[in-house]
C-alpha positions, 0 to 999 in steps of 0.5 A: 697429794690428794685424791682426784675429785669426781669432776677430775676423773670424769675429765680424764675419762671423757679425754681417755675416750675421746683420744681412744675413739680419734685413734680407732676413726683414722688408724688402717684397719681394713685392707683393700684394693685401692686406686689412688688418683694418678701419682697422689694418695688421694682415693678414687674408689677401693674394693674391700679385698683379703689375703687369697681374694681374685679379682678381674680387670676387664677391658675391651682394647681399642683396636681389635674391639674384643674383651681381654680379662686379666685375673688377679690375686692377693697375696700374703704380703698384700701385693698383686699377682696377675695369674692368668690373662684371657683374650681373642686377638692378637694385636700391639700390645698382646702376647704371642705365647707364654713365658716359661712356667707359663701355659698358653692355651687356647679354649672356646675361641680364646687365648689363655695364658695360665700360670702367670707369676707376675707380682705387682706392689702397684699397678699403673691402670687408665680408664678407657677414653675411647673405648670405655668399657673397663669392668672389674670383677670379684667374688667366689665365682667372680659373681660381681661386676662393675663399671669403672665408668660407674665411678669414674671419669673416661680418661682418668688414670690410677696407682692401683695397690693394695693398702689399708683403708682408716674407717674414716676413709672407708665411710666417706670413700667411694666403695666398690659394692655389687 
């Protein structure tokens, strides 16, 4: 058997690297926040997001017009859990008091219930139509937000999860940025 020539081994090198830069653009490498269009895995938008991360949901509900913040974190196995919910209110579909481990308490002219141990591996979340002021929050000091109708439609629903973006994903998607 005789040596690979010069041009044999550049062949090699250059599939080898080819094939190592294929894998890195399109294996998960960054997990995230992700709201998937409705029932598909087709990617809305994503917020980089880590183990231990909180984030808000805030919308304003359609019936009694006021804000309702709903506070979330990331857990060690990446699923979602709702740890409090704030709002003025009560009305369909608002709580009346907490459940047991819970605490309901009420600050500054809202409601809290505090110590919510609720985990999501996804959650079912529609954009406003009528009243579309849906906002979502991070940050340390929950120092940013957005709007959802900043990028997308009134209306439109979404499975929310948290799921590895690949970096091809994560260049050509819609990041939520402040």
């Amino acid at each position: 058997m005789s040596a690979l020539n010069r041009k044999q081994w550049c062949f090699i090198t250059i599939i080898i690297l080819s094939l190592s830069c294929l894998i890195a653009f399109f294996a998960p490498f960054k997990t995230a926040l992700i709201f998937y269009k409705e029932n598909t895995e087709q990617i809305a938008m994503f917020l980089p997001l880590d183990e231990g991360d909180t984030f808000q949901h805030i919308f304003t509900h359609s019936i009694h017009l006021t804000d309702v913040v709903e506070k979330y974190e990331v857990t060690h196995k990446n699923t979602i859990q709702q740890t409090e919910i704030i709002y003025e209110e009560f009305a369909i579909g608002m709580p009346a008091n907490a459940q047991e481990g819970e605490a309901f308490t009420y600050e500054d002219g809202k409601y809290h219930i505090k110590n919510i141990n609720q985990t999501f591996d996804q959650i079912k979340l529609r954009n406003g139509k009528v009243v579309s002021e849906n906002r979502l929050v991070w940050g340390n000091n929950a120092q940013y937000q957005v709007y959802l109708n900043d990028y997308v439609q009134p209306g439109a629903w979404f499975t929310v999860k948290m799921d590895k973006v690949t970096l091809w994903q994560y260049l050509k998607g819609v990041r939520v940025h402040e």
